[in-house]
C-alpha beads as a LAMMPS data file, in Angstrom:
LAMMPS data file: protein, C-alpha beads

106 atoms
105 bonds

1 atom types
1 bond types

-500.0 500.0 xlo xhi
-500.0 500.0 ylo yhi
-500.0 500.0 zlo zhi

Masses

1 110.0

Atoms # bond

1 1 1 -252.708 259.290 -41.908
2 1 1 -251.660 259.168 -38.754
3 1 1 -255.117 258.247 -36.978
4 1 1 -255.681 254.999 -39.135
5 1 1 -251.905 253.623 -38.301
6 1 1 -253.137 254.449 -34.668
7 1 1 -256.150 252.410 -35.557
8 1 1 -253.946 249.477 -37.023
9 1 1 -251.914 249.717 -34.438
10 1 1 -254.700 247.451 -32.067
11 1 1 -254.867 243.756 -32.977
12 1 1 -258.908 243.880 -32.437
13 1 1 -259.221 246.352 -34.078
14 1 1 -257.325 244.975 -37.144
15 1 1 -259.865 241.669 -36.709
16 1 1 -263.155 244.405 -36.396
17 1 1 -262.070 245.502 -39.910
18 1 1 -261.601 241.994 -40.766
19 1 1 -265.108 241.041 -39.963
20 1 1 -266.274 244.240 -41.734
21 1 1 -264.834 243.454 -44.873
22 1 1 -267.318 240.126 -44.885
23 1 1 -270.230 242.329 -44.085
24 1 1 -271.733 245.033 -42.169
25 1 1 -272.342 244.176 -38.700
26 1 1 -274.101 245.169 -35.533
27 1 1 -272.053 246.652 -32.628
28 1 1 -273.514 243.656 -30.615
29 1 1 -272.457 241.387 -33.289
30 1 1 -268.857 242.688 -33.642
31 1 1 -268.459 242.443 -30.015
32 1 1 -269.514 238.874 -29.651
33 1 1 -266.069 237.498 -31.158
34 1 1 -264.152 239.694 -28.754
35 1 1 -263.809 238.658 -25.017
36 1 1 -263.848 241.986 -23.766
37 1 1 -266.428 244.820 -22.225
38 1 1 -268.675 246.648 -24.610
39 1 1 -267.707 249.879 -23.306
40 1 1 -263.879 248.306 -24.229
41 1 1 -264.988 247.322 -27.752
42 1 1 -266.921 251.028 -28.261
43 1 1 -263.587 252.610 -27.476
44 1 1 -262.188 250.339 -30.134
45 1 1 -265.161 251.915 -32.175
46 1 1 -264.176 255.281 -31.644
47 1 1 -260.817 254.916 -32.817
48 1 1 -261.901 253.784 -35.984
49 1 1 -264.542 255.727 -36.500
50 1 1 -262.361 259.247 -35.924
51 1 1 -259.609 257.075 -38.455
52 1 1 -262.776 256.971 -40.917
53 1 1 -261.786 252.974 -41.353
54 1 1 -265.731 252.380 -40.461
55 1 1 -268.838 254.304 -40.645
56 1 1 -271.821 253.503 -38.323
57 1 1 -275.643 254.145 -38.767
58 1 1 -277.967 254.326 -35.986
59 1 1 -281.405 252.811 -36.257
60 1 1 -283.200 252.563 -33.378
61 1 1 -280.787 251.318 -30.962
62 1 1 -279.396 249.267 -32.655
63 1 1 -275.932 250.754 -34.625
64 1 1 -274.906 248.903 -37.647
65 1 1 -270.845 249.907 -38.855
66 1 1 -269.596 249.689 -42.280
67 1 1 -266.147 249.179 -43.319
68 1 1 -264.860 252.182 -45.469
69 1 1 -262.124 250.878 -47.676
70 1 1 -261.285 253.995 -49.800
71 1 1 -259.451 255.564 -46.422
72 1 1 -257.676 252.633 -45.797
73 1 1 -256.613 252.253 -49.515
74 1 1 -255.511 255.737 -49.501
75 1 1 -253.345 255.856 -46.306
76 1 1 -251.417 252.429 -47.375
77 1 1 -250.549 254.007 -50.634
78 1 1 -249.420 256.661 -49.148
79 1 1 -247.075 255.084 -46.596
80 1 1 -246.050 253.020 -49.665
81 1 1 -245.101 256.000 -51.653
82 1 1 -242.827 257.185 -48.718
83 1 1 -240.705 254.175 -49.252
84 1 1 -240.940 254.326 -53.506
85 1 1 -243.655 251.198 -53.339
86 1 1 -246.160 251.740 -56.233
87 1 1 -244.801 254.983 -57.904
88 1 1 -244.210 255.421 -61.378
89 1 1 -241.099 253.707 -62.603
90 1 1 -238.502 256.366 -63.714
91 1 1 -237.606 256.888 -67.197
92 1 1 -234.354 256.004 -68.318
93 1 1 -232.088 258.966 -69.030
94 1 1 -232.085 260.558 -72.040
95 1 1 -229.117 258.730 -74.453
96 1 1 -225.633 260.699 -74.956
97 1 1 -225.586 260.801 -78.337
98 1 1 -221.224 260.609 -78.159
99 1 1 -221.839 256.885 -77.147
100 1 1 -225.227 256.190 -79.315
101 1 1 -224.979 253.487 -81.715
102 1 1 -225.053 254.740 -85.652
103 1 1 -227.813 253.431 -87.725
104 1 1 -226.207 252.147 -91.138
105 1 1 -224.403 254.356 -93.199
106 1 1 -226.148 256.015 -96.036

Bonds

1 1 1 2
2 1 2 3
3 1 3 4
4 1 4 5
5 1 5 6
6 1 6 7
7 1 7 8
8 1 8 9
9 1 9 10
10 1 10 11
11 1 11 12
12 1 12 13
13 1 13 14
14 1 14 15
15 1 15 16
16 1 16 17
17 1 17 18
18 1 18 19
19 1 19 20
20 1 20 21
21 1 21 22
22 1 22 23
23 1 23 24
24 1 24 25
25 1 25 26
26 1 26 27
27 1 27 28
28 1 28 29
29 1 29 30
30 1 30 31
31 1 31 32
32 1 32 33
33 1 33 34
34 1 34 35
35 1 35 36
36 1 36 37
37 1 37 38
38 1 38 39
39 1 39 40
40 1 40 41
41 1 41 42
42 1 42 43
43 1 43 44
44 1 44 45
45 1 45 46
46 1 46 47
47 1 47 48
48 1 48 49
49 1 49 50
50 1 50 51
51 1 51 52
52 1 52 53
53 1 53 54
54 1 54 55
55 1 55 56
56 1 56 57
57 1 57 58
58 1 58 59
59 1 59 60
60 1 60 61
61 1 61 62
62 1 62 63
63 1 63 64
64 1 64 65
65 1 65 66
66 1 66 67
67 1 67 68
68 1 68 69
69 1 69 70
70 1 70 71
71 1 71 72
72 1 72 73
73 1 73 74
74 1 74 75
75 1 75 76
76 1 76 77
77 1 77 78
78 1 78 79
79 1 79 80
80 1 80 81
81 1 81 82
82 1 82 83
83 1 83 84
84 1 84 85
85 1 85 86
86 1 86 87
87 1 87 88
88 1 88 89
89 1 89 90
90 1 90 91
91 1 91 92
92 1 92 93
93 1 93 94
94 1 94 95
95 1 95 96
96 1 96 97
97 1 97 98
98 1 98 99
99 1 99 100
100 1 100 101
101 1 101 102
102 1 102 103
103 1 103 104
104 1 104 105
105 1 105 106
């Protein structure tokens, strides 16, 4: 869990998973709507990719990356259980049955 809060941690590479959530897109594609270095944005790439956020396939040379929602659902509920977010709601005590009110009288 700790490698996709690293991931989140980056503000690109919050808006990379943004963009990935419309569609898969191109490395080259992902990296126009950044104003950094392609080496810069495949470091970004990295990072997610050893978080398992995204996925990439290589065809060519060209490397298309997929979003991968299922980790990113998981580690969220997780960090949401730590704080009681999401769980079960408890069940109510059982009643005392010294302070239970009587049913009528037969």
């Amino acid at each position: 869990m700790n490698s996709v809060f690293k991931a989140l941690a980056e503000p690109t590479r919050r808006k990379v998973l943004e963009l990935l959530r419309q569609r898969p897109m191109t490395a080259g594609e992902l990296a126009d709507h950044f104003p950094v270095s392609r080496p810069t944005m495949s470091a970004h790439f990295a990072v997610l990719k050893e978080a398992e956020l995204i996925e990439a396939t290589k065809i060519g040379t060209t490397i298309t990356y997929h979003l991968k929602l299922s980790v990113l659902e998981d580690a969220l509920l997780g960090f949401a259980g730590l704080f009681g977010f999401g769980a079960e709601p408890k069940a109510a005590p059982p009643a005392d049955p010294a302070i239970a009110p009587k049913g009528p009288a037969e």
